[in-house]
TIDREN-292603 format. One record per residue (C-alpha): residue in three letters; x, y, z. Coordinates in steps of 0.001 Angstrom, whole numbers, padded with zeros to 6 digits, always signed. Layout:
BEGIN
ALAXYZ...
//
This chain:
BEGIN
UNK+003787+051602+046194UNK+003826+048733+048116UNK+005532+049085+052000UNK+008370+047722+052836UNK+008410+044764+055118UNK+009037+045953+059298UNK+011523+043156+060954UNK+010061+040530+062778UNK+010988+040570+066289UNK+010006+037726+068715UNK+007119+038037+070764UNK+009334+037587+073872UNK+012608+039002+073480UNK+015708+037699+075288UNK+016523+038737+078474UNK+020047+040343+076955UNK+018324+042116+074187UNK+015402+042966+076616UNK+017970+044592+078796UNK+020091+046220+075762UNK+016377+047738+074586UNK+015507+049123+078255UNK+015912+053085+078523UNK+018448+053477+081203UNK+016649+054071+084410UNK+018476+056234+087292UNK+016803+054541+090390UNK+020094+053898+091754UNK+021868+055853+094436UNK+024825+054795+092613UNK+024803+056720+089196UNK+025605+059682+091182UNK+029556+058793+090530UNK+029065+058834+086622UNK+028513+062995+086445UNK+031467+063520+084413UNK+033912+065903+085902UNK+034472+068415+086212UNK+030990+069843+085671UNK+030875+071522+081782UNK+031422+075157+081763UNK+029599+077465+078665UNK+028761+075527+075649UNK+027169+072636+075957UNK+029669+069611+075827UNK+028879+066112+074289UNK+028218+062892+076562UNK+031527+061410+077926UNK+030392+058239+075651UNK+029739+059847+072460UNK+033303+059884+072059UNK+033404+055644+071151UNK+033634+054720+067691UNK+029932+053109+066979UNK+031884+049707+066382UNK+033928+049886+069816UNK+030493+051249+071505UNK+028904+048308+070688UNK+030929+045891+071815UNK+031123+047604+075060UNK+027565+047630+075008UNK+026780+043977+074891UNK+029801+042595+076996UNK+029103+044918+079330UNK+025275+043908+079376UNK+026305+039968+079541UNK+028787+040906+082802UNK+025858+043013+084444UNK+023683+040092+084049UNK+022968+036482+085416UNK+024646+035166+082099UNK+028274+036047+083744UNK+028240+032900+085719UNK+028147+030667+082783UNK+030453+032876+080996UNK+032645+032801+083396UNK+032959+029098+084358UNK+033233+028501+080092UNK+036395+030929+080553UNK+037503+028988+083331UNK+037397+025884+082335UNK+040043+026753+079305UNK+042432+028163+081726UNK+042667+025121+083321UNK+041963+022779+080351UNK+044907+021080+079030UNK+042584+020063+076168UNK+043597+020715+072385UNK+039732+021245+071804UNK+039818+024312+074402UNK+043012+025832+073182UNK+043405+028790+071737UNK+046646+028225+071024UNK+045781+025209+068959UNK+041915+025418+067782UNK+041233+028029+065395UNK+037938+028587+065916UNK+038453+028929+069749UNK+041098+031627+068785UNK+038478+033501+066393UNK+035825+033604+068688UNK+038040+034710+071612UNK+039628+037619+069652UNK+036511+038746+068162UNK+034984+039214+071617UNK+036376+039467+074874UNK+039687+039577+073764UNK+039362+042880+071719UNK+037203+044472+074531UNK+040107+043966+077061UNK+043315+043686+075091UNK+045633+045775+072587UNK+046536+043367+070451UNK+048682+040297+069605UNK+051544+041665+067665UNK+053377+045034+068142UNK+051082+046606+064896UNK+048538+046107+066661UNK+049343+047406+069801UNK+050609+050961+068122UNK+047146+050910+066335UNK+045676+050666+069769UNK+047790+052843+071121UNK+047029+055668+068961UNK+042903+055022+069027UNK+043695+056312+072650UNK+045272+059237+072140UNK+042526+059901+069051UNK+040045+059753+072252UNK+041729+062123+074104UNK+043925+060092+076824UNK+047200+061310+077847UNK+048561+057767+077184UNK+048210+054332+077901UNK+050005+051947+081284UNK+050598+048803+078493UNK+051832+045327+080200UNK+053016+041976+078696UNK+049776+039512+079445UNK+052320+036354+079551UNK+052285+034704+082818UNK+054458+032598+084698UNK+052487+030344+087532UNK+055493+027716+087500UNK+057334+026690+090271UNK+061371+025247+090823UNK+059895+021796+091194UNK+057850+021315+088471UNK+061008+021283+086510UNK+062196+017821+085624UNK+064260+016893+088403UNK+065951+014093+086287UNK+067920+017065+084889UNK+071478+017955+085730UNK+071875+021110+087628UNK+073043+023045+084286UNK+070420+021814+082213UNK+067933+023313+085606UNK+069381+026442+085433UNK+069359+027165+081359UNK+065582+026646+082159UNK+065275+028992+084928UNK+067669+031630+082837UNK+065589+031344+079859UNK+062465+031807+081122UNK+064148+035382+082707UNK+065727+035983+079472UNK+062262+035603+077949UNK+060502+037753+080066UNK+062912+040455+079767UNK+062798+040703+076263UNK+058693+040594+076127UNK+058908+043043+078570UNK+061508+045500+076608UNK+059234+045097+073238UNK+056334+046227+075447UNK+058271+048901+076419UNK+058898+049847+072815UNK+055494+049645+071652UNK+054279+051961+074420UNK+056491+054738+073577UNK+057763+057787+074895UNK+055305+059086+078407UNK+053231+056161+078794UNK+053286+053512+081746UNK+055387+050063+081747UNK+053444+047246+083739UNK+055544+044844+085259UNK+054683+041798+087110UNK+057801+039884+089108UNK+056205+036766+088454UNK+056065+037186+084653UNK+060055+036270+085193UNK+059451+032561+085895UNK+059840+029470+088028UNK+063425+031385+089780UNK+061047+034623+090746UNK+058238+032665+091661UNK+059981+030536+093996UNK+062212+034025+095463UNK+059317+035803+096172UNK+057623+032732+097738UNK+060323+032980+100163UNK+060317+036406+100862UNK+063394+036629+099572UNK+064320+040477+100516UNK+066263+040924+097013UNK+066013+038964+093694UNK+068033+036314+092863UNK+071433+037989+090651UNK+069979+037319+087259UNK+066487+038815+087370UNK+068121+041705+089507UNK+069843+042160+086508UNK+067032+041883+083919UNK+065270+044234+086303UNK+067958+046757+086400UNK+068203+046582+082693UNK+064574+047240+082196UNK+064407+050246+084468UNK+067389+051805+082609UNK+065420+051790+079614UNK+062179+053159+081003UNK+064161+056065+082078UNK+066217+056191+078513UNK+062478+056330+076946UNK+061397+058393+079104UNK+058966+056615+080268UNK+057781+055008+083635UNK+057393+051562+085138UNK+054846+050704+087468UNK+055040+047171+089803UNK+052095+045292+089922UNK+051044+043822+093430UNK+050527+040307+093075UNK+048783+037557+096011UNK+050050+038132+099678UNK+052701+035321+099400UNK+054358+037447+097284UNK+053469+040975+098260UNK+056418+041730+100986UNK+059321+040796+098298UNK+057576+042488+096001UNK+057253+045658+098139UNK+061171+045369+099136UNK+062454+044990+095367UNK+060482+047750+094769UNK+061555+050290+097202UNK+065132+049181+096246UNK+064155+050107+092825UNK+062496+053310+094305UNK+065790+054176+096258UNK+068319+053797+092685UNK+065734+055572+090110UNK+063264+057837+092274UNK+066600+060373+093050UNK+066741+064004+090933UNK+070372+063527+090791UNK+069628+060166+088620UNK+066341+060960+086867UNK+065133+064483+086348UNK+062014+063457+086023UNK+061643+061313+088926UNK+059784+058739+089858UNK+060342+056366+087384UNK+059003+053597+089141UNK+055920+053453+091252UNK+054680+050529+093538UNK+051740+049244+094124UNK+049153+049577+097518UNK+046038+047672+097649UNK+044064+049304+099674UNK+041455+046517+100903UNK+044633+045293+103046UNK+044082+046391+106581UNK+048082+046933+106789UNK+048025+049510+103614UNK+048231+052367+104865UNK+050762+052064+107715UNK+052996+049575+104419UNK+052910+052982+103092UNK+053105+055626+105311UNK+056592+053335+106511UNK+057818+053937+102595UNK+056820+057418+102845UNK+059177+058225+106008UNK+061670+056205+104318UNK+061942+058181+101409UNK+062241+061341+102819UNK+064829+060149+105541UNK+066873+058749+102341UNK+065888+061120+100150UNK+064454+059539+097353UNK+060759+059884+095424UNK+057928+057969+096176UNK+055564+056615+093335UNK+052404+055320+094369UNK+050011+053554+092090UNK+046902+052689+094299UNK+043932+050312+093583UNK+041727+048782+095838UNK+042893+045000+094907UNK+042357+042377+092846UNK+042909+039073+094544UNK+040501+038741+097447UNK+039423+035418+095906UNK+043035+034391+097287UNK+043995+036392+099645UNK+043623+035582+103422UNK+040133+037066+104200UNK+041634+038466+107704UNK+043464+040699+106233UNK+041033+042229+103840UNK+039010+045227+105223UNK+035639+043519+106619UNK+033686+045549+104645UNK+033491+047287+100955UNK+033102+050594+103193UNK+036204+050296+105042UNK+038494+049839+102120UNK+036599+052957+100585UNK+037346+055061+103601UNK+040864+054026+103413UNK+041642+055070+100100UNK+039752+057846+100178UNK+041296+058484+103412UNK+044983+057493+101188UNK+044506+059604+098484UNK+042887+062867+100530UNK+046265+062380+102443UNK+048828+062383+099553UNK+047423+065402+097662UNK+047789+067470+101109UNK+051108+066183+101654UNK+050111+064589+104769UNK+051854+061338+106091UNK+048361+058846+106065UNK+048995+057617+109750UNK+051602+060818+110748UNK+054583+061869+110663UNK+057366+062331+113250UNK+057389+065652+114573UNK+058540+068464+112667UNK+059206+065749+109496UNK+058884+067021+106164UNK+056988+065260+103221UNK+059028+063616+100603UNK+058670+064218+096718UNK+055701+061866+095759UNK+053545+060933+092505UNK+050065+059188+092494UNK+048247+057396+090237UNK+044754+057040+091063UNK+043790+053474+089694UNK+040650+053221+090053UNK+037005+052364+088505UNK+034998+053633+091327UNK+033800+057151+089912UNK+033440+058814+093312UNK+036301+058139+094349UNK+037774+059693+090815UNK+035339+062530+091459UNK+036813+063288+094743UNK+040858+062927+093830UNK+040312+065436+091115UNK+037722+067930+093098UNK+040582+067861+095631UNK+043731+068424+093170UNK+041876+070875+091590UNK+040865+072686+094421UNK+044667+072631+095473UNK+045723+073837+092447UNK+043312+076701+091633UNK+043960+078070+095233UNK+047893+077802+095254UNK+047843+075245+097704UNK+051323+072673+097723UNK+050286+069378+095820UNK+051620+066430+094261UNK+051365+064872+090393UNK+048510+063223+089867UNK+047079+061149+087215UNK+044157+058548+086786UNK+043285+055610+084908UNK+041181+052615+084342UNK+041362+049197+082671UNK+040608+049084+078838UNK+036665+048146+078561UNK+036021+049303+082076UNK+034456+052308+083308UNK+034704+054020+079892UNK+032232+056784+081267UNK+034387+057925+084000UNK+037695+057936+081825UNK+036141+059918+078837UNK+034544+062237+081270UNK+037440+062914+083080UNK+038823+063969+079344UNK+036404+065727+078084UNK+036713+067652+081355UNK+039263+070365+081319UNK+041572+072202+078941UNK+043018+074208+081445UNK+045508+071599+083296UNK+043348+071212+086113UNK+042072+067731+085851UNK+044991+065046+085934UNK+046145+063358+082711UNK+043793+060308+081918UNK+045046+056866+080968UNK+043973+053850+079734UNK+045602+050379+080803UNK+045975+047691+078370UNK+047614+044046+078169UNK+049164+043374+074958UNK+049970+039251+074031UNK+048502+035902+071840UNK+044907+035095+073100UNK+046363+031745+075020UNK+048759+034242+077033UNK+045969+036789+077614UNK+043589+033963+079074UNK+044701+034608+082598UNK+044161+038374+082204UNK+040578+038206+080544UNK+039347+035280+083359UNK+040849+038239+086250UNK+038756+040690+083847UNK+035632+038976+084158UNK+036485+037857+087804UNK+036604+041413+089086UNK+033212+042659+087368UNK+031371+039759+088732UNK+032713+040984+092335UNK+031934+044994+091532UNK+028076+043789+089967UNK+027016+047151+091158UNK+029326+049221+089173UNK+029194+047291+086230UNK+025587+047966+086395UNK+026267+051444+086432UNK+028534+051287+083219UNK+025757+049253+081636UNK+023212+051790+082288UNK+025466+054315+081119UNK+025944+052368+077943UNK+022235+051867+077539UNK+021593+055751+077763UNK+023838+056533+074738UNK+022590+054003+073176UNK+018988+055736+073560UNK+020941+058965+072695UNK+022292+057645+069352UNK+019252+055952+068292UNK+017492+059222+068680UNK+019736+060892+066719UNK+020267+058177+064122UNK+024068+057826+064414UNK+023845+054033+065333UNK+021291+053617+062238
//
């Protein structure tokens, strides 16, 4: 019987598939934060990544390859470039092809979907994996401002454009809300509500203008209806000290027992690569327990320090480690970050540890379950990462525990057409060229199941 032919492979491979073919290597220091935890208990337990459908592995497995590698330049000026285009050739929106190869790349590594079908599909591949739920937001951005509205206009015909574009983002925002369903996260961005917001938070306008107060108030009545919660993004400093006041009036009408049971129903957001983080919060943390009302605190590390003033960013990646560490170890001991007044008690508070550094992951949940297993006073707690980001530190964290020790895992998505998700994908790949080490890390964890399933011939 004649053999059957062996594939021809090139005599120098690629760099990408050179890298895809490597067995992972475990030089770094680094892959110390990618131990799933908590540490498996009796039978042996499957690898955190085993979990990925072969399809969705490998697509994780080459995008994340292409961002841990010198191709993510290129790729990332190409994505730029049709942000800013005003081309019909570089238009999603309005060239096919563009839109095909978009969605059948980065747009399904990062995104939910484009239509609410979609989104429930996605949706419900979560939960099949294990998370508690999903934090789902409305990609559509507004970067408008008052006057790039035409000023030939009569005051009326300004306004009906301002309104609509609050109108519009309400009702994107309610649909999202819909989709997500009953326990999972709202994301909300202020900005998302047009040229009117824009130009209110510019100003540091300490309250919103009457109608997006209104389309605000309407949105956090139904998060509480659903039974849901709403989280606020943080946006660029120019914005960040409205934002922080509309939410903490938010925080004071929703966050109370005698209104919501099940309070907080809306968190805010602390970056905590600002220098002033931590005394921003531990300011909203007095004020809530002198007003009595609950804190929620969503905390990341930040996403905007290619905008933000560099002064007041921590000087170095260590700093802003040590303070959320430093945030986080505070919270779950019901300690005020920077102190209390003397004798002051601690007010009702939820965290949600957002985050795609795994040691700092690993040490929230050591701590809460530490706290927990010894009878110690805590705080809810739950943790989540970015769709396509860190996958081995969310499905560890789920295969972890059955026991309710380990916080509730989630996943956050952006949901929208691939022209409206364009400014979500380019901060996608924006923030893994800025964290190279870590998405190194997920690449090499991506490269060892690979090894895994070739071994066992799952992926054959």
């Amino acid at each position: 019987m004649k053999p059957s032919k062996l594939p021809l492979w090139s005599k120098r491979p690629s760099p990408l598939l050179y890298q895809l073919l490597q067995p992972p290597t475990h030089a770094s220091s680094s892959t110390a934060h990618h131990v799933p935890f908590p540490p498996p208990s009796g039978p042996k337990t499957p690898p955190p990544l085993s979990a990925l459908p072969t399809k969705t592995f490998l697509r994780s497995l080459l995008f994340t390859s292409v961002m841990a590698s010198p191709l993510l330049r290129p790729c990332l000026s190409v994505l730029k470039y049709m942000v800013d285009s005003q081309s019909m050739l570089f238009s999603p929106g309005r060239n096919p092809l563009v839109n095909y190869l978009l969605r059948r790349t980065i747009y399904d590594h990062f995104c939910a979907g484009i239509n609410e079908t979609e989104v429930r599909n996605t949706v419900q591949e979560m939960r099949t994996l294990g998370f508690k739920g999903v934090i789902l937001g409305y990609a559509r951005e507004s970067i408008a401002k008052v006057e790039d509205i035409d000023q030939t206009q009569s005051a009326e015909a300004k306004q009906e454009v301002l309104d609509r574009a609050v109108d519009e983002w309400k009702q994107g925002t309610l649909r999202t809300l819909k989709m997500s369903g009953r326990g999972n996260y709202l994301a909300v961005k202020f900005t998302g509500a047009g040229p009117a917001a824009v130009e209110a938070l510019s100003r540091g306008d300490p309250v919103p203008p009457p109608r997006i107060q209104e389309a605000i108030w309407e949105i956090c009545d139904a998060v509480a209806a659903q039974g849901s919660r709403v989280w606020i993004d943080a946006e660029q400093q120019i914005f960040q000290s409205a934002i922080d006041a509309w939410a903490v009036d938010l925080m004071r009408k929703y966050n109370r027992d005698d209104v919501n049971g099940d309070a907080p129903v809306v968190l805010n957001t602390y970056q905590a690569y600002l220098k002033s983080s931590t005394a921003t919060l531990n300011t909203h943390l007095q004020l809530a327990q002198k007003e009595g009302w609950a804190m929620g605190v969503k905390l990341v590390r930040g996403a905007y320090i290619a905008h933000d003033h560099r002064d007041r960013i921590h000087d170095t990646k260590v700093d802003t480690d040590r303070n959320y560490d430093h945030i986080v170890e505070s919270l779950l001991t019901r300690r005020y970050p920077l102190g209390g007044e003397s004798g002051q008690l601690f007010p009702k508070v939820r965290l949600f540890v957002a985050s795609h550094n795994g040691e700092s992951v690993r040490k929230a949940c050591a701590l809460y379950r530490q706290r927990v297993v010894s009878g110690l006073p805590s705080i809810p707690v739950e943790v989540g990462q970015l769709q396509g980001m860190a996958d081995e530190v969310s499905l560890g964290m789920v295969g972890g525990s059955s026991e309710g020790e380990v916080p509730g895992v989630f996943k956050c998505l952006a949901w929208g057409s691939t022209e409206e998700c364009l400014h979500f994908l380019l901060r996608r790949a924006v923030e893994n060229q800025s964290a190279m080490e870590r998405t190194r890390d997920t690449a090499r964890a991506l490269r060892g199941e690979a090894w895994r399933r070739l071994g066992g011939g799952a992926v054959l």
